[in-house]
N, C-alpha and C positions, 0 to 999 in steps of 0.2 A: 438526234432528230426527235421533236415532241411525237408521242404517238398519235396524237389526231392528224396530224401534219402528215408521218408515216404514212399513215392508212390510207388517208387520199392523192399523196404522192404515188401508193402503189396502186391506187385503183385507176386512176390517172392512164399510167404506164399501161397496165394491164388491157386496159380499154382501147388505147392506141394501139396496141398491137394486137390485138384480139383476132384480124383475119388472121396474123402467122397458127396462134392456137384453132382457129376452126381449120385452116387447112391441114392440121398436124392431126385434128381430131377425126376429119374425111378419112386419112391415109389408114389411118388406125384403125377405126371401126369398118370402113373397108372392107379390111383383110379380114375381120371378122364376120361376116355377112358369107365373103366366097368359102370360109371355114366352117359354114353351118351344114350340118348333119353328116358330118365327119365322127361323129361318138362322142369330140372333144370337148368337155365345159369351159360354154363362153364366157360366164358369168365369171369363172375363176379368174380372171384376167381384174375385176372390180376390187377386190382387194387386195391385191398384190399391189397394185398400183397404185394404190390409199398408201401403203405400208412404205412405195418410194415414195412419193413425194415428201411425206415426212423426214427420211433419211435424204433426201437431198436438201431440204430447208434446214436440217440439222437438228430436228428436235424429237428425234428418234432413230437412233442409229442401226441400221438392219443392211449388213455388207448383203448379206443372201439376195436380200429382194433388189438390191442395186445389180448385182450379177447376172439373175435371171431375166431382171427387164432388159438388158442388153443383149440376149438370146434369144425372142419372144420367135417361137417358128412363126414362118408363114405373114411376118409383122416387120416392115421397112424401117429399122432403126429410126429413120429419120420424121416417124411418126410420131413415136414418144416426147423424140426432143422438139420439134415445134409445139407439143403440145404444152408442154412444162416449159419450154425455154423462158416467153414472157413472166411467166411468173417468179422463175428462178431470179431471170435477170430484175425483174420489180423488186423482191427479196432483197437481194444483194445491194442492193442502189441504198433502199430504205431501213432495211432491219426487219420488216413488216412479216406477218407470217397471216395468211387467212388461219381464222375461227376453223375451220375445218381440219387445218393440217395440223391444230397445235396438240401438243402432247406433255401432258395428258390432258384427255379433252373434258373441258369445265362447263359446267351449266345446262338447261336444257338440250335436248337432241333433237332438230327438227331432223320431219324423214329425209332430207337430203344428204344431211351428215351422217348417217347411223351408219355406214361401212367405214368410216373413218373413228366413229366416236368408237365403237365396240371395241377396238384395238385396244384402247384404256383397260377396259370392263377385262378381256380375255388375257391380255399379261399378266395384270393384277391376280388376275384364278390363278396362271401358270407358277406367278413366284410366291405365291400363298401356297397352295397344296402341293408342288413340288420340292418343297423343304421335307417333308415327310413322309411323300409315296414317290417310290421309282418306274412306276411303269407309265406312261404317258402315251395316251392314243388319241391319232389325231381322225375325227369321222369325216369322209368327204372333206377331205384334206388339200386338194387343188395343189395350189403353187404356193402356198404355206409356207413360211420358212423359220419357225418357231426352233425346227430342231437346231438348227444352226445360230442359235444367238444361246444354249444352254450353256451353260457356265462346265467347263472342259473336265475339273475334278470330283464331277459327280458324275455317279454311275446309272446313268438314266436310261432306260429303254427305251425308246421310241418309236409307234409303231402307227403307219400311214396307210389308213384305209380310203379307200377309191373305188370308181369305176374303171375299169381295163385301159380304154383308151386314154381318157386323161390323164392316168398314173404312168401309163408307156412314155406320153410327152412330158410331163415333171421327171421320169428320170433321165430321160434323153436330156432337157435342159440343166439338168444339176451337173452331170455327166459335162456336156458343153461348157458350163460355165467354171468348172473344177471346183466345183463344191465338195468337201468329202459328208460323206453320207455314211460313212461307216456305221454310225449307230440309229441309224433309220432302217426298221426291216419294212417295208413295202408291202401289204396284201391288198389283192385286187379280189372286189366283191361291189354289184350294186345292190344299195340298199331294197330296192324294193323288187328282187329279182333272187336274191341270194342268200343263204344265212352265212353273216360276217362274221358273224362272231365265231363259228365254226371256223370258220377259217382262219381267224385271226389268231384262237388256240392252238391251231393247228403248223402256224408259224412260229409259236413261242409265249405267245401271251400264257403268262398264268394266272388262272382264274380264281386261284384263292390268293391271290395280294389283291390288297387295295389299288386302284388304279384313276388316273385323271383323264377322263373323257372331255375334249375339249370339237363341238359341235358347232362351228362356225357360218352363218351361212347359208345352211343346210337346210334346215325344216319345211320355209316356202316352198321349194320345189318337191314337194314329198306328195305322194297320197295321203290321207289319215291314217289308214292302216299300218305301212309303210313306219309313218313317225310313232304311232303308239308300239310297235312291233321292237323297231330300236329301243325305245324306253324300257320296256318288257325286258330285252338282254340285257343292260346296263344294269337293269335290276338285280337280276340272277348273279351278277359279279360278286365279288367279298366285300365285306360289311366295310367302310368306309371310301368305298369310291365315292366321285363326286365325277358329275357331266354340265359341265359350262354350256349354256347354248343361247343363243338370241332366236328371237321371233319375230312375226308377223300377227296382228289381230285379225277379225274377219273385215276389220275398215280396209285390208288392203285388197281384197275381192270383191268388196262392195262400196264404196265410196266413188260416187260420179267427182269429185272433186279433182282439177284439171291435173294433179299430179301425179295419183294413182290411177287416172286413166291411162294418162302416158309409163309410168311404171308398170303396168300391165300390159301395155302394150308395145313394153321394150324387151321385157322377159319373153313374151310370145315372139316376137321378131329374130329373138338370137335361138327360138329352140327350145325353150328352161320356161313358159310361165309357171305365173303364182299358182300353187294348189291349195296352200295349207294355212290356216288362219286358225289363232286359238277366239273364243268368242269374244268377244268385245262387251259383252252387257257386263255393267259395272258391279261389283269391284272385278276386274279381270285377273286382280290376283289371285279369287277364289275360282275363277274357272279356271285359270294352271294350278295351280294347289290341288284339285280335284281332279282333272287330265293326270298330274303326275302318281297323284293317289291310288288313281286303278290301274296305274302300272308298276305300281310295289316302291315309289320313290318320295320322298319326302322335298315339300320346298326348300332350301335353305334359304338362298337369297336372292332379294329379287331387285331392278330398278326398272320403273313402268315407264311408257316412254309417250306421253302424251297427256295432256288433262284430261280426267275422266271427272269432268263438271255437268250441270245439268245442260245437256244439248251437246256433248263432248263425249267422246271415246276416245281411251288408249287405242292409238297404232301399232304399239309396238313392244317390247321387252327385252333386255336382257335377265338373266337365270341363272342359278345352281342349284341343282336337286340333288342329293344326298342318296347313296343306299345304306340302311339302317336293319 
């Protein structure tokens, strides 16, 4: 099928059937609303979900995240699949895949993509610096399922830092789902409550190898302190760590614009708002270049995720800062 044809053959389909997906999306989200102020993170549920969809369209294959969305506590199976079935079934009919689910993901990032696009940006760090450091830490780690796609003859540590309760349900679900988890050791600590990193030596990490911090996710719901606090530890590690992480500008706390209203007041709704924005005055690479600077960390690399033209601010960013 030509692909223009494709694309509006599935948007077509998608479109006709679009009550099955709202009502798969009520069911869903639901369950999440009665699950608020349980301890549990809602927001983890956003990319796990990013990470199936792709592995059910086929162009990114991640058994784990297929396993554990069929376990989701507290979540009516039949939520998920109304909500993906249209699209599956559009898929299948066409060959078509939405810009959103493709992998790897090409071209700009509008904010509505960025938990789908970063998946690109975050494997890519994974198979890059884990050719040559074996200890692999994953911060506020959710329903992640990284460890389980690591290629089997390498001897990789892996080590999953959390809040209490939401690391109790990732391992109840792994556990449910028969996942082996052998080589994931578990420490429970919240960031802005706890020192992790103390704990996370204290489970095995060793602090003089170099290690891959991979911070997903995370930072918006942070204080400042909190996030410059984490950088400050990642600093103190041995001299070639590296810490993956995406961000938020101050446009996400301050833009009247009808999207980041509603994203701010979809974070507020599940429990998790926005806290944390790096500045936005242009160039924004020199305010994280500088943010990482007084925490002992050096930029490596970076992609800005917005125009930053005259009347235009960055939204957003992905990162890797270096300890040196």
């Amino acid at each position: 099928m030509h692909p223009l044809i494709a694309a509006g053959v599935f948007y077509i389909l998608s479109g006709l059937l679009f009550p099955v997906t709202l009502l798969g999306y009520v069911i869903w989200t639901g369950s999440l609303i009665v699950r608020r102020g349980s301890g549990v993170s809602t927001t983890a549920q956003g990319p796990l979900s990013a990470r199936w969809a792709e592995h059910l369209l086929g162009t990114r294959k991640d058994e784990g995240a297929d396993r554990l969305m069929r376990v989701l506590p507290g979540v009516p199976s039949l939520g998920p699949r109304l909500t993906a079935g249209p699209m599956l079934f559009a898929h299948r009919l066409t060959g078509y895949v939405p810009r959103a689910f493709r992998y790897p993901f090409e071209g700009e990032v509008p904010p509505r993509y960025q938990a789908s696009a970063r998946i690109t940006f975050f494997d890519a760090a994974v198979d890059r610096y884990l050719a040559d450091i074996d200890q692999f830490v994953i911060l506020g780690a959710g329903f992640d399922t990284r460890a389980f796609r690591l290629p089997e003859d390498r001897a990789i540590r892996v080590f999953e830092v959390d809040t209490p309760k939401t690391q109790a349900l990732k391992r109840e679900m792994v556990k449910t789902a028969g996942l082996d988890s052998a080589r994931v050791t578990y420490v429970s600590a919240d960031f802005e409550k706890e020192d992790w990193l103390d704990r996370l030596v204290g489970a095995g990490f060793d602090i003089g190898k170099p290690a891959l911090f991979l911070w997903e996710g995370v930072l918006i719901y942070l204080e400042k302190q909190a996030v410059e606090d984490t950088l400050r530890k990642i600093a103190s590690t041995a001299r070639g760590s590296v810490v993956a992480f995406d961000y938020f500008t101050t446009v996400s706390l301050e833009s009247r614009a009808l999207y980041w209203r509603m994203a701010r007041a979809g974070t507020r709704a599940g429990g998790e708002p926005l806290k944390f924005g790096i500045d936005s005055s242009p160039p924004v690479s020199e305010r994280l270049a500088g943010l990482l600077l007084s925490c002992g960390l050096s930029l490596g690399e970076h992609q800005v995720l917005g125009q930053e033209t005259e009347g235009k601010r960055a939204w957003g960013g992905f990162a890797i800062a270096v300890v040196k």
